[in-house]
N, C-alpha and C positions, 0 to 999 in steps of 0.2 A: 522944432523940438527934437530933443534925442531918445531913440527907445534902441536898449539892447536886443541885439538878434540874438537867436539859439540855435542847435544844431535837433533836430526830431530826438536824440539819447540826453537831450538836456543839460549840452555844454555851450558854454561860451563862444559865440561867434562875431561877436566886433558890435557893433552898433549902426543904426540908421538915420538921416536926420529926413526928418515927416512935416512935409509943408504946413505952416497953420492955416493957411485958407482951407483947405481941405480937413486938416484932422485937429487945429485949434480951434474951432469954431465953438460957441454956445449951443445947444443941443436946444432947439425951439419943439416941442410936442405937437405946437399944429401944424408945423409943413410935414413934419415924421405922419402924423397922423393920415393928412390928405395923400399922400404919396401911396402909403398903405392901400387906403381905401380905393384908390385910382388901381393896383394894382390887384387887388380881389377882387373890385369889381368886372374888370377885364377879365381874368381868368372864369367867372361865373360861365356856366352852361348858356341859363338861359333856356334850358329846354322844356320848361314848367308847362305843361296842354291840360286843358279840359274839354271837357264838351259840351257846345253849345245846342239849344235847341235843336238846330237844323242837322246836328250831329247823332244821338242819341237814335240807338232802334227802335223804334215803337209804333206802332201801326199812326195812319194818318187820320184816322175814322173817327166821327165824333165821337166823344164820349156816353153822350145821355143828350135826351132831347134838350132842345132850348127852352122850352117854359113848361112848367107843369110841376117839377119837380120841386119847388121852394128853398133852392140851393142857388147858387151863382151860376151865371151862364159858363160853359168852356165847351171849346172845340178839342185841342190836343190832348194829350197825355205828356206830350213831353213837356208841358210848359214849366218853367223853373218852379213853383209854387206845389207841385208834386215830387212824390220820393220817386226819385231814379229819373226827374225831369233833367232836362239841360242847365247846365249853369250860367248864371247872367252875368256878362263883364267879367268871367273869369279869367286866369292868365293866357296867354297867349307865346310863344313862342319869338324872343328879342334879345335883341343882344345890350346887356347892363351897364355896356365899356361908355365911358365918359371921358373929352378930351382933356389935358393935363399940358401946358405948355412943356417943351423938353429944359428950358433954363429951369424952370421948376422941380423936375424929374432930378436934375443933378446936382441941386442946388439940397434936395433930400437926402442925395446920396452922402453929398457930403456931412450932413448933421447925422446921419445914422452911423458914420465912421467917426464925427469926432465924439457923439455919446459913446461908444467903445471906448474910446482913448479916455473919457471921463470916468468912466466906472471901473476904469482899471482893467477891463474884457479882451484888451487887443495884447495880441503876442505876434511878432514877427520872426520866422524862422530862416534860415540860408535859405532852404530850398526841400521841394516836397517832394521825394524820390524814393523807391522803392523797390525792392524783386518780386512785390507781386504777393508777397505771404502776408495771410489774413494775420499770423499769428503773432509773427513780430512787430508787425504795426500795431495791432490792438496793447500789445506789453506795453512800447512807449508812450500812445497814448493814455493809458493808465498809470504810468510813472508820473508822464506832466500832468496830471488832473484834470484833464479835459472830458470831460461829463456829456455837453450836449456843442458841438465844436465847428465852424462851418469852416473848411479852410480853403483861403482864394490865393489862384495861385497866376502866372503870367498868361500870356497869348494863346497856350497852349496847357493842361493837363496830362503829366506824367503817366503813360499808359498803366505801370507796375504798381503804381501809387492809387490809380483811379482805381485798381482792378482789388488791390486789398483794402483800402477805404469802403469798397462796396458791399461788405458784410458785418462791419462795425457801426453796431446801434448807436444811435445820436450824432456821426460822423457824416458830413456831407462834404462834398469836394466839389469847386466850379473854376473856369477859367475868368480871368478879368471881365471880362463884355458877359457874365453872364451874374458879374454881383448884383444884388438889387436889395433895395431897404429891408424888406419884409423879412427873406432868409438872412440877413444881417441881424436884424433886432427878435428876430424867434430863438438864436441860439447865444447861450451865454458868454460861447468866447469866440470871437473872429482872430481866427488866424490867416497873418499874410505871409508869403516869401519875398523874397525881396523882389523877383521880377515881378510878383507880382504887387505890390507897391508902386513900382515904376509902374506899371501900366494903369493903374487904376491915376496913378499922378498926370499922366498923359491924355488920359480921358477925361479927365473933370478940370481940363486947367482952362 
């Protein structure tokens, strides 16, 4: 398929042809879905602790005698069944990453780029270059309408580009090898360059 390029002032820059294995595809919700999920749950801490029993301050001294009293027997204080006792089976410190074949991972990538091309979200520009000013960037991005905007660009990130994209809200920047479903489908419009197109084409082929 053909999509028109632009120039970042919103002019005319020739056109691109966008492999359909990669960006004709039918947009399936449940590989989008599992890939998501594969990919938060990885990123989770996992650092969730309580304390058990054996964990809690509390003297080790019986409580009250064993018979006499017409209450249930106990030794501890900390046992879970008391306030500020230790917690039973509570979480533990783990890691939540579950594995995800890699033909899978890409096979994602590519339905999260052709839902772009289906809802009309994808814009390809020449090239993502800049002097470095918050101010100018922010203008043209507000001329093209770009709202909430992720744009992927080749092998490498424009240093002047990266460094005034870094103060513009909703504007995120990554090179090729760092696209992935999730910041694809959290923002309404992906923007590519053309290198980077070619790289993202060379990677999923």
């Amino acid at each position: 398929m053909k999509l028109d390029v632009i120039n970042l002032d919103g002019s005319a820059a020739g056109s691109v042809d966008l492999g359909d294995e990669i960006f004709g595809l039918e947009p399936r919700a449940d590989i989008l879905h599992r890939v998501v999920r594969w990919q938060r749950n990885k990123a989770q801490a996992g650092t969730h602790k309580v304390l058990t029993k054996s964990e809690v301050s509390y003297s080790t001294k019986k409580i009250y005698r064993q018979k006499g009293t017409g209450g249930a027997r106990h030794g501890s204080k900390k046992a879970p069944i008391f306030r500020h006792g230790g917690v039973y089976k509570g979480p533990t410190p783990r890691s939540h990453g579950h594995d995800l074949p890699k033909k899978f991972r890409k096979l994602g990538l590519k339905h999260a780029l052709s839902a772009k091309v289906k809802e009309g979200s994808l814009v390809i520009i020449e090239s993502a270059e800049s002097e470095g000013k918050t101010a100018a960037l922010a203008k043209q991005v507000k001329s093209l309408g770009w709202k909430r905007a992720l744009i992927i660009d080749g092998a490498t990130v424009n240093e002047g580009f990266a460094r005034a994209a870094a103060n513009i809200e909703g504007l995120d920047v990554l090179p090729s090898m760092g696209a992935n479903v999730y910041d694809i489908l959290k923002r309404d419009t992906l923007v590519l360059t053309k290198a980077g197109v070619e790289a993202l084409e060379a990677r999923l082929k």
